[in-house]
Z-matrix of the N, CA and C atoms (Angstrom, degrees):
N
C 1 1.446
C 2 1.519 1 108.56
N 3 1.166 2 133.33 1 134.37
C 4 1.424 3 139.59 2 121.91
C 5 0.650 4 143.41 3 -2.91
N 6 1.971 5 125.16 4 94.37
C 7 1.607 6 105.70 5 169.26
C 8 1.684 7 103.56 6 -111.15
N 9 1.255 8 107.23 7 163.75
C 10 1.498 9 132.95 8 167.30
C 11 1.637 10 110.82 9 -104.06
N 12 1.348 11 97.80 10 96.07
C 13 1.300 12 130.09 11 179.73
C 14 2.064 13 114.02 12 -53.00
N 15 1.311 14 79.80 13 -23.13
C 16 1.252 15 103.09 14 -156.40
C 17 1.922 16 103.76 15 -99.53
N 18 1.397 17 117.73 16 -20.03
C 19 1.514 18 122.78 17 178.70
C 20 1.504 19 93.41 18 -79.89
N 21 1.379 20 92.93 19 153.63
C 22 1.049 21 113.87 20 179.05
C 23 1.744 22 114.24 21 -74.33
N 24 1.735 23 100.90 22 143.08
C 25 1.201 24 110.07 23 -172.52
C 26 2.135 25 135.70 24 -76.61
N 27 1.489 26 105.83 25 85.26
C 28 1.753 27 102.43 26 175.33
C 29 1.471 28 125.53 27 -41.15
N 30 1.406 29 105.91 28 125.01
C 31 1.568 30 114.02 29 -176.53
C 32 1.826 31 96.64 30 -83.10
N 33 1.500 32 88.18 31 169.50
C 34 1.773 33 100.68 32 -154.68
C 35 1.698 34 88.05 33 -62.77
N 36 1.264 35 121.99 34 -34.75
C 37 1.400 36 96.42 35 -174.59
C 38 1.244 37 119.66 36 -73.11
N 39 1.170 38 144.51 37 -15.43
C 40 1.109 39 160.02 38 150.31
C 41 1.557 40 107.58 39 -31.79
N 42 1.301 41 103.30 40 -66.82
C 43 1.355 42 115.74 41 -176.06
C 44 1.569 43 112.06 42 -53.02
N 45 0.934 44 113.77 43 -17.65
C 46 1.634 45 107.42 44 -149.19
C 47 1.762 46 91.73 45 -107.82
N 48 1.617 47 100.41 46 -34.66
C 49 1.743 48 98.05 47 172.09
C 50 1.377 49 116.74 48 -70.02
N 51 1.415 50 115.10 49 -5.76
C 52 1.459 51 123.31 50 -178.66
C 53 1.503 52 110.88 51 -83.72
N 54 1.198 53 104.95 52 -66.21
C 55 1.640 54 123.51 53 179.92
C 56 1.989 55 103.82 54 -63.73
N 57 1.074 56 111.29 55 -24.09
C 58 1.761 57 111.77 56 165.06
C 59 2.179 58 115.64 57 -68.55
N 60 1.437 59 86.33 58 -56.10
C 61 1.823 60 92.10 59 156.02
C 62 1.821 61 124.21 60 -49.48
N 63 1.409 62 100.76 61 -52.43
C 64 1.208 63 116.85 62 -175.39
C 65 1.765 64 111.40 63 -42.14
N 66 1.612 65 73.96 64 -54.74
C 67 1.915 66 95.83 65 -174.82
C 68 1.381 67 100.03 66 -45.84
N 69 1.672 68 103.17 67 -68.32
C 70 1.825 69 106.20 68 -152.36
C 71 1.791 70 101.41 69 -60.70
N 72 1.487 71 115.94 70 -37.79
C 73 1.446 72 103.89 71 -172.91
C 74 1.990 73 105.46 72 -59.54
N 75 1.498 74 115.95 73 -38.56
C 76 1.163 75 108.75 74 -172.37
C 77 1.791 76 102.88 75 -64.83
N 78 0.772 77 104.22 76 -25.59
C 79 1.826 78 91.59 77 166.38
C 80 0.593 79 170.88 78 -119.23
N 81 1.674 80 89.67 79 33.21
C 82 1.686 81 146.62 80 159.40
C 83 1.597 82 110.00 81 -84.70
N 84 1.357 83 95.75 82 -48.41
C 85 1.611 84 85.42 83 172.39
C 86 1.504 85 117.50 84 -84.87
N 87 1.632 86 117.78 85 2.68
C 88 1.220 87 94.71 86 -177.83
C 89 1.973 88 117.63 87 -86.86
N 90 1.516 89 94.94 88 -16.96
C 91 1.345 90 112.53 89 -167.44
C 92 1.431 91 98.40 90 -82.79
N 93 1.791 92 126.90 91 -31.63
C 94 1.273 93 107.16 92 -163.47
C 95 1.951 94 97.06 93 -92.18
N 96 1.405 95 127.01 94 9.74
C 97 0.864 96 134.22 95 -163.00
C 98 2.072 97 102.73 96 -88.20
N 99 1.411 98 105.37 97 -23.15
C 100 1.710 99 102.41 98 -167.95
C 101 1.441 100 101.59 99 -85.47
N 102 1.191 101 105.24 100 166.01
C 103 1.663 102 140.55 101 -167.56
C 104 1.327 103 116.97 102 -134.95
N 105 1.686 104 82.43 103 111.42
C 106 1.613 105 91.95 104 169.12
C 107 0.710 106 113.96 105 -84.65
N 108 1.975 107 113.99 106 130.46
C 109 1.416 108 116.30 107 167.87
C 110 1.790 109 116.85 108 -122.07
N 111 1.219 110 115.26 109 174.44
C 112 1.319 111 115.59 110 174.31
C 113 1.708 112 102.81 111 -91.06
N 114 1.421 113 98.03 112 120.14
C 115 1.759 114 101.49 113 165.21
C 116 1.198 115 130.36 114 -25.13
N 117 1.715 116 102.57 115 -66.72
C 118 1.404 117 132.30 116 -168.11
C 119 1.586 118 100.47 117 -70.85
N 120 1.383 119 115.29 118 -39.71
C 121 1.480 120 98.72 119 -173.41
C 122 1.809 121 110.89 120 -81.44
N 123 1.497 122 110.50 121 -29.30
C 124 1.436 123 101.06 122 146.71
C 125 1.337 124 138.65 123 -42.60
N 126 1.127 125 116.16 124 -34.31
C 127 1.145 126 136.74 125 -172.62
C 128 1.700 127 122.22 126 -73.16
N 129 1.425 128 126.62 127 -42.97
C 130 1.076 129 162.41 128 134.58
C 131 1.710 130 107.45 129 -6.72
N 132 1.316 131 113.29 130 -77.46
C 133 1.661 132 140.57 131 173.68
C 134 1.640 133 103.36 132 -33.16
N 135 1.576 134 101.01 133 -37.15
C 136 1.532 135 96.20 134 -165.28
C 137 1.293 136 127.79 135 -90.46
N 138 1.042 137 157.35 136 112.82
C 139 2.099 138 154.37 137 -159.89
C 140 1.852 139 88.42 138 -88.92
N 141 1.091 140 84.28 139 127.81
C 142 1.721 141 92.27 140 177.61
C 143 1.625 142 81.77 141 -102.53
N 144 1.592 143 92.25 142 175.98
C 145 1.595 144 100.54 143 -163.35
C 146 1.932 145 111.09 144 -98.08
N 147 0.808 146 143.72 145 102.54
C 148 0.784 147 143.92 146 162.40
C 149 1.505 148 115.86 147 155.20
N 150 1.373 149 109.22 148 18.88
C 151 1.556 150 129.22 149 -167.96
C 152 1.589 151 111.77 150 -83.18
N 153 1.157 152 91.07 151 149.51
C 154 1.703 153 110.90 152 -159.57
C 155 1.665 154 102.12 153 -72.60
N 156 1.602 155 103.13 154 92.94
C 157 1.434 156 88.08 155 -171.86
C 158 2.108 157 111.11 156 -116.99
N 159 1.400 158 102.37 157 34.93
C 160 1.409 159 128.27 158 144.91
C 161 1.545 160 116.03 159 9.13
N 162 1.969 161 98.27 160 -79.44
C 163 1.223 162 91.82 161 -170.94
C 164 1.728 163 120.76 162 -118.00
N 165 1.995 164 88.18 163 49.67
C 166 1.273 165 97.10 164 -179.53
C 167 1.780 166 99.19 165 -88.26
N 168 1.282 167 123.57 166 163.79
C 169 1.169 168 116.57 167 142.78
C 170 1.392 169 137.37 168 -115.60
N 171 1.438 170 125.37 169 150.99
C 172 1.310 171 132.32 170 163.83
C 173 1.306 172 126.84 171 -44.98
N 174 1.713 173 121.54 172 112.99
C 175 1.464 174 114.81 173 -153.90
C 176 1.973 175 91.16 174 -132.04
N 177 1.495 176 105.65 175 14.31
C 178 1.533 177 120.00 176 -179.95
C 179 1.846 178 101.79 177 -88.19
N 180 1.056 179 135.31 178 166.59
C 181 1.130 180 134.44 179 -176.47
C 182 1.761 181 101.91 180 -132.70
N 183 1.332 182 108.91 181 95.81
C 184 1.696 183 111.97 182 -176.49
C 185 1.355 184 105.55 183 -70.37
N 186 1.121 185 112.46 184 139.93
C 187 1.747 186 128.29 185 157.73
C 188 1.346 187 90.68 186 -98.45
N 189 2.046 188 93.56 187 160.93
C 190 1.640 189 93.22 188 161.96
C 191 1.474 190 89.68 189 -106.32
N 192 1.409 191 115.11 190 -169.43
C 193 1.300 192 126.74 191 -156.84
C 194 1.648 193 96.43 192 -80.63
N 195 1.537 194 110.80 193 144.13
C 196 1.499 195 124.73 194 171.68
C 197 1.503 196 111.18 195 -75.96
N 198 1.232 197 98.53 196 169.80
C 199 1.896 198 97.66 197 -178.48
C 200 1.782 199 102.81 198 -84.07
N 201 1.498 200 120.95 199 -10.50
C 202 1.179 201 102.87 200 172.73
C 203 1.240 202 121.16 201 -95.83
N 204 1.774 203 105.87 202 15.26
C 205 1.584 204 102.25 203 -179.33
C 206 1.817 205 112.81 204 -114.92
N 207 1.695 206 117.34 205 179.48
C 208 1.438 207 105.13 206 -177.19
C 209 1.474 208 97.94 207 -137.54
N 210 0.940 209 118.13 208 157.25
C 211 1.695 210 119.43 209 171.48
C 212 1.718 211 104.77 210 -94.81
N 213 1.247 212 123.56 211 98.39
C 214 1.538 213 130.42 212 158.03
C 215 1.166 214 109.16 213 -22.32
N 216 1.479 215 118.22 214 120.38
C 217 1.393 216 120.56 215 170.76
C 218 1.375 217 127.04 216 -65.66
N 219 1.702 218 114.52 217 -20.01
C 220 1.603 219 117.70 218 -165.70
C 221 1.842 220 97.41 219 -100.60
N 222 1.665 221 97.73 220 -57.98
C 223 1.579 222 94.06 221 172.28
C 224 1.633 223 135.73 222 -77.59
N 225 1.814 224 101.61 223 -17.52
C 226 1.208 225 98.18 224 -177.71
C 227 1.630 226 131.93 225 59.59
N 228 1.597 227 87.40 226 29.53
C 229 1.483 228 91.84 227 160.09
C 230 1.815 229 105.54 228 -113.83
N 231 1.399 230 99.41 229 157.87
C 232 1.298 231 108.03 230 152.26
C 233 1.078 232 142.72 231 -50.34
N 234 1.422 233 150.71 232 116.68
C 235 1.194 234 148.12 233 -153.56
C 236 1.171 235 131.75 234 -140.03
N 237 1.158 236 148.47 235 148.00
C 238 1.685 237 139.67 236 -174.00
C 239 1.549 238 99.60 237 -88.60
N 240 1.504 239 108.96 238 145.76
C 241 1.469 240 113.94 239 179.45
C 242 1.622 241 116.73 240 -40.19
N 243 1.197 242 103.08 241 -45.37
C 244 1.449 243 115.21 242 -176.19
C 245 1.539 244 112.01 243 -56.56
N 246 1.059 245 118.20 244 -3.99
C 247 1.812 246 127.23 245 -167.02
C 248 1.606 247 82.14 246 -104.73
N 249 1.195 248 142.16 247 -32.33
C 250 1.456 249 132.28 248 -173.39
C 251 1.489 250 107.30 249 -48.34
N 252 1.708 251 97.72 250 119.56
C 253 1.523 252 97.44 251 166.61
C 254 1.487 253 110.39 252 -94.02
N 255 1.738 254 129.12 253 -54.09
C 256 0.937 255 131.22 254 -141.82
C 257 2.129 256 107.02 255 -169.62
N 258 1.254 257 91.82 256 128.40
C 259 1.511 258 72.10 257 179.00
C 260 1.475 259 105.49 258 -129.72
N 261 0.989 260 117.78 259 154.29
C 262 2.074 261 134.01 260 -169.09
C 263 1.281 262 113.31 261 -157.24
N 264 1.630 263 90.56 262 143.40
C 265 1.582 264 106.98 263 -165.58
C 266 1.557 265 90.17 264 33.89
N 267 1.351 266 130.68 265 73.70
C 268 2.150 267 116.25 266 126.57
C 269 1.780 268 95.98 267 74.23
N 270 1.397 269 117.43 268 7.16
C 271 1.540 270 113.44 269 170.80
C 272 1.489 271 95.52 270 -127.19
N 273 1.661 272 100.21 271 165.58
C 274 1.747 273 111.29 272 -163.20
C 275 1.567 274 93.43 273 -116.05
N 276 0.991 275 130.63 274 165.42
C 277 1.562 276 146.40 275 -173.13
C 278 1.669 277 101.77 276 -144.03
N 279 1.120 278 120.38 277 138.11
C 280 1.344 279 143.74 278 170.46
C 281 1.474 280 111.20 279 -85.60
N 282 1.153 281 122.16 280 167.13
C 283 1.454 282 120.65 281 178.51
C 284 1.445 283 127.02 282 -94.66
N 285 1.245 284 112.67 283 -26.87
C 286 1.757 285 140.20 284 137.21
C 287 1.436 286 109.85 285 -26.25
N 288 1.413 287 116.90 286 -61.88
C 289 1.537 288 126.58 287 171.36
C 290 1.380 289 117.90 288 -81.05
N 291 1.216 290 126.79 289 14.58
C 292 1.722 291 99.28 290 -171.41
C 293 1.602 292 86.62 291 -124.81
């Protein structure tokens, strides 16, 4: 923030009738600031995890893996060659994992 070096200077009582206003408006606006809502219709919005999602469909478009990529042996994600850290015993490691 900005000060103006140059305004004229408030004595402490001043100050204190300021920051007393300050107060009561902040807690006027804090009360007229909440929202009533309905629980249940909050509630609604949200997919809990393990929900039956059956007759959703897949609207992602899968590739299978390219020849310049490897599947991480520990995380098992897909990865670009360049993510190769290290490979043992005939499995690949990511750099995330090693």
């Amino acid at each position: 923030m900005a000060t103006d070096y140059d305004a004229p200077r408030k004595t402490d009582e001043e100050s204190r009738e300021d920051s007393i206003e300050e107060l009561k408006n902040r807690r006027n606006d804090k009360n007229s600031g909440k929202v009533d809502e309905d629980e249940a219709e909050a509630a609604e919005s949200f997919e809990l995890p393990g929900a039956d999602l059956s007759h959703e469909e897949l609207t992602v478009r899968v590739l299978p893996r390219q020849s310049d990529e490897f599947t991480c042996a520990s995380c098992f994600l897909v990865k670009s060659r360049s993510q190769l850290a290290e490979e043992r015993d005939g499995k690949a490691y990511c750099v995330d994992c090693v």
